[in-house]
C-alpha positions as CSV (number, residue, x, y, z in Angstrom):
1,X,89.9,103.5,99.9
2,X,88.1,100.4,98.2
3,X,89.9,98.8,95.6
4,X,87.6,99.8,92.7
5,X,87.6,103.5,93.9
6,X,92.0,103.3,93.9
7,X,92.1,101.7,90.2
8,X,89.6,104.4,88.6
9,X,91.7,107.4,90.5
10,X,95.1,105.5,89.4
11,X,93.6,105.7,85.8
12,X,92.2,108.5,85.7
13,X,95.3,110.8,87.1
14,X,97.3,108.7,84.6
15,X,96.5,111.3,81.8
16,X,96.8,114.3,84.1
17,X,100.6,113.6,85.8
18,X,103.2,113.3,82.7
19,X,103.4,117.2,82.6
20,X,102.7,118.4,85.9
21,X,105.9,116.7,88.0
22,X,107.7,116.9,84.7
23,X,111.6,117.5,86.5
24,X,110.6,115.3,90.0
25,X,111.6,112.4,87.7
26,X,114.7,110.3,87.0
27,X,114.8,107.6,84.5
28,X,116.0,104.0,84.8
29,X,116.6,101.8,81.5
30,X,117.6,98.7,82.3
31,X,121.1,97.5,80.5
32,X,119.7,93.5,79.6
33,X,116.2,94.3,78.6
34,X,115.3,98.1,77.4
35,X,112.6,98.0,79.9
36,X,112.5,101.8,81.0
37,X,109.9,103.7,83.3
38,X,110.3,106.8,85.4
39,X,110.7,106.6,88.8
40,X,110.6,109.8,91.8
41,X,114.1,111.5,91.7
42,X,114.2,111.2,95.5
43,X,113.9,107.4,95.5
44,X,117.1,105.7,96.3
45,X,118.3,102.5,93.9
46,X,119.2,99.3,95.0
47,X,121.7,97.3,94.4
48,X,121.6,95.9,90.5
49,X,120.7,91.8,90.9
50,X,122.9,89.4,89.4
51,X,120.7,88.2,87.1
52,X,120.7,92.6,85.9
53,X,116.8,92.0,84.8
54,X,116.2,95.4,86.7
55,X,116.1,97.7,89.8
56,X,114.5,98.5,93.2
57,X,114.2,102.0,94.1
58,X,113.2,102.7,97.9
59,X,111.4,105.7,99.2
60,X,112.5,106.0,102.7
61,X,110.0,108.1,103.8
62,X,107.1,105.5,103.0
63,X,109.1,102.4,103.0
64,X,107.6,102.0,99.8
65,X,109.1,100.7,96.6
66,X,109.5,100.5,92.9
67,X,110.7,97.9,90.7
68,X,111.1,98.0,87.2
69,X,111.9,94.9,85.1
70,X,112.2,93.0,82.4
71,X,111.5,89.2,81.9
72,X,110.8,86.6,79.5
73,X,107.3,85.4,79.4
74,X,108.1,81.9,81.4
75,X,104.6,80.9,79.9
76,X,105.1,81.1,76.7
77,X,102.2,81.7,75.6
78,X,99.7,84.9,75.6
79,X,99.4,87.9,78.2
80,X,96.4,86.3,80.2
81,X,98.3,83.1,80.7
82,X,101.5,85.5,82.1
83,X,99.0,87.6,83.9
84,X,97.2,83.9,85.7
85,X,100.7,83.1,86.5
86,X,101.9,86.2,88.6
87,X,98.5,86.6,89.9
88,X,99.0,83.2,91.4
89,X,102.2,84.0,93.0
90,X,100.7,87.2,94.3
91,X,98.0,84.9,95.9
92,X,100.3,82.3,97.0
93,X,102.5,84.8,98.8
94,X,99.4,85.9,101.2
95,X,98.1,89.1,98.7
96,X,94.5,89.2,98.0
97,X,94.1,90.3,94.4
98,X,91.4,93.3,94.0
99,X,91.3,93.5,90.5
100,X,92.8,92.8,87.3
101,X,92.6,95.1,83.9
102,X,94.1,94.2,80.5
103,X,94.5,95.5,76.9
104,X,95.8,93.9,73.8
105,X,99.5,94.6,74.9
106,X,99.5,95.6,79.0
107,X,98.3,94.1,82.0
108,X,97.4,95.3,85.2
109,X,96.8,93.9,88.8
110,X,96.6,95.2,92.2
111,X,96.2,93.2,95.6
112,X,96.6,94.0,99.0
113,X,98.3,91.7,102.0
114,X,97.8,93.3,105.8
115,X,98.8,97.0,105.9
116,X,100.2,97.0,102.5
117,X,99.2,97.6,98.7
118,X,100.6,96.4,95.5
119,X,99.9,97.9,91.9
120,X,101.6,96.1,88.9
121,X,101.6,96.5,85.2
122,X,103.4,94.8,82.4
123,X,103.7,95.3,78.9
124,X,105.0,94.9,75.4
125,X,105.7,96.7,72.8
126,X,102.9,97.2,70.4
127,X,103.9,94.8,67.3
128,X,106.0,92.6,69.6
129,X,105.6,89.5,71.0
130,X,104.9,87.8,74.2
131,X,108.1,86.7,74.8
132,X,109.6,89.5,76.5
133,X,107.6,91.9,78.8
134,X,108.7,94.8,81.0
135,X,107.1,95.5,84.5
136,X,107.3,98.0,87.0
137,X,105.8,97.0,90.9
138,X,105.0,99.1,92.9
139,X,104.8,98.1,97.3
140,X,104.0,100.6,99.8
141,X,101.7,101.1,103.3
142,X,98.1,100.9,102.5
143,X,98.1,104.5,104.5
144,X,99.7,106.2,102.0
145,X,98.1,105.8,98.7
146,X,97.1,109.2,98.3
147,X,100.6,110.0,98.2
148,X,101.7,107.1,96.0
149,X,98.8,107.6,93.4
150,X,101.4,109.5,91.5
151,X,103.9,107.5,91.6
152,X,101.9,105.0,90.4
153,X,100.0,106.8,87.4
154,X,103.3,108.2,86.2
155,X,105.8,105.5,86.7
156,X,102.8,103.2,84.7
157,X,102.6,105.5,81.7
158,X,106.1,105.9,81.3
159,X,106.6,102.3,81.4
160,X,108.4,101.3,77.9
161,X,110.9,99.1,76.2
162,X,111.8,97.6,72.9
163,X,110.8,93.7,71.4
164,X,113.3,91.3,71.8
């Protein structure tokens, strides 16, 4: 599925999952940030990092994953400049970004590397700053994205956490 085609599906089932897998869902909130999304109940967490800025959960069926952060906007400075910055890392690590979407308090990107896909989003609160943002990742084989469309519109609206 072309790149274009996956982001208008991803938003366009984003209105249309909150109440159907209502129950399939648990909930991570991270302890050191507030950053909180939902993630598939079957998904198995990680270990907690060190650093406790948030958690992997792994689908072993897909070997696909989720991560949901929080982080402090190393920019210091607006969205965009945060966004230029991971989308350079993405690049940097091999991923060849497909597009990029934005609103006055969320960012999106999504890039692909070899047989596998990556969707991200990041936010703040509404009323916040910049300074802190929470993120969930999602990483899974490029095969599967019908069945990780979901995931991805779900775990992406329930994305939340508090300002700083």
């Amino acid at each position: 599925m072309p790149m274009e085609k996956f982001l208008i599906a991803v938003s366009a089932s984003l209105f249309l999952t909150g109440s159907v897998l209502a129950g399939e869902w648990q909930t991570y909130q991270n302890p050191r940030f507030g950053t909180a999304a939902e993630v598939p109940a079957d998904f198995i967490a990680g270990d907690e990092p060190q650093n406790g800025d948030g958690l992997k959960f792994f689908d072993i069926d897909s070997d696909g994953e989720i991560n949901v952060y929080g982080a402090f906007n190393v920019m210091g400075d607006d969205l965009a400049s945060y966004r230029d910055f991971l989308v350079q890392i993405y690049k940097d690590g091999g991923w060849t970004v497909g597009q990029e979407d934005f609103g006055d308090t969320w960012f999106m990107v999504s890039a692909e590397r070899e047989d596998r896909r990556l969707f991200l989003r990041v936010e703040h609160g509404a009323g916040c700053a910049t300074e802190l943002l929470h993120h969930i990742e999602f990483r899974y084989p490029a095969d599967l994205q019908e069945r990780w469309q979901p995931f991805i519109a779900h775990g992406s609206e329930t994305l939340d956490g508090p300002c700083p």
